[in-house]
N, C-alpha and C positions, 0 to 999 in steps of 0.2 A: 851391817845386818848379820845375826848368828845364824849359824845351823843348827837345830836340832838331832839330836843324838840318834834317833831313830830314824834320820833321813838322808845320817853320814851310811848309817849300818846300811839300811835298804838299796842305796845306790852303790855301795862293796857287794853286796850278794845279786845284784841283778848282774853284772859283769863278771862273777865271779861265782857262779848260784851254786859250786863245789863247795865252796869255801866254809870252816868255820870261822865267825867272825863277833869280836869285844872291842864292843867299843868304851870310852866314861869319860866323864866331864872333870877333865883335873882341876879345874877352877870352881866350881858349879857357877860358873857364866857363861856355855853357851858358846866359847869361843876357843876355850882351848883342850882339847883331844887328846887322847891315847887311843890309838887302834892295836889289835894284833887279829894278824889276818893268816888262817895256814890254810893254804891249797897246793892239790896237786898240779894244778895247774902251774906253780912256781917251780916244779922241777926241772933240775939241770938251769936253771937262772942264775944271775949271778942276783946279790941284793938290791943292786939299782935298777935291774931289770923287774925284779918284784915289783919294788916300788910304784915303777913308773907305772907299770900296770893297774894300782890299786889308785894312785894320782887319778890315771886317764878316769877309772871309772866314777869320780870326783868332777868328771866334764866340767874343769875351769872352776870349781868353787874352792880350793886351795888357794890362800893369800887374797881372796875377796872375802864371801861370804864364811867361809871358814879360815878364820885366822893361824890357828898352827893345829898339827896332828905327830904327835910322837908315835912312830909305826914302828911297826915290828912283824914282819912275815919269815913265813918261813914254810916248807914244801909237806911235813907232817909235824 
């Protein structure tokens, strides 16, 4: 089952509601992602710290319902 692109973005910015956030469907199928996500929230992070953070707010739909996500954050 896919995610839709506006329901990857809405569950980044509830956990993250700092944050600028772009999402886009590098396939147009629905299943594979590009995010870039800046918050200050990520300051003083390292980038797996980012990450996991933007992961967590993905509550387990990473490698189920969304199959892959190219990220990219960063603190500004």
């Amino acid at each position: 089952m896919a995610m839709a692109l506006a329901d990857i973005e809405n569950m980044i910015r509830q956990a993250l509601p700092d944050a600028r956030v772009e999402v886009q469907d590098l396939a147009g199928d629905g299943e594979h992602y590009s995010a870039i996500v800046v918050s200050p929230a990520f300051k003083g992070l390292t980038k797996v710290k980012q990450h996991q953070m933007v992961y967590a707010a993905l509550k387990g739909k990473m490698g189920g319902d969304l199959h892959a996500l190219a990220l990219t954050t960063s603190e500004s």
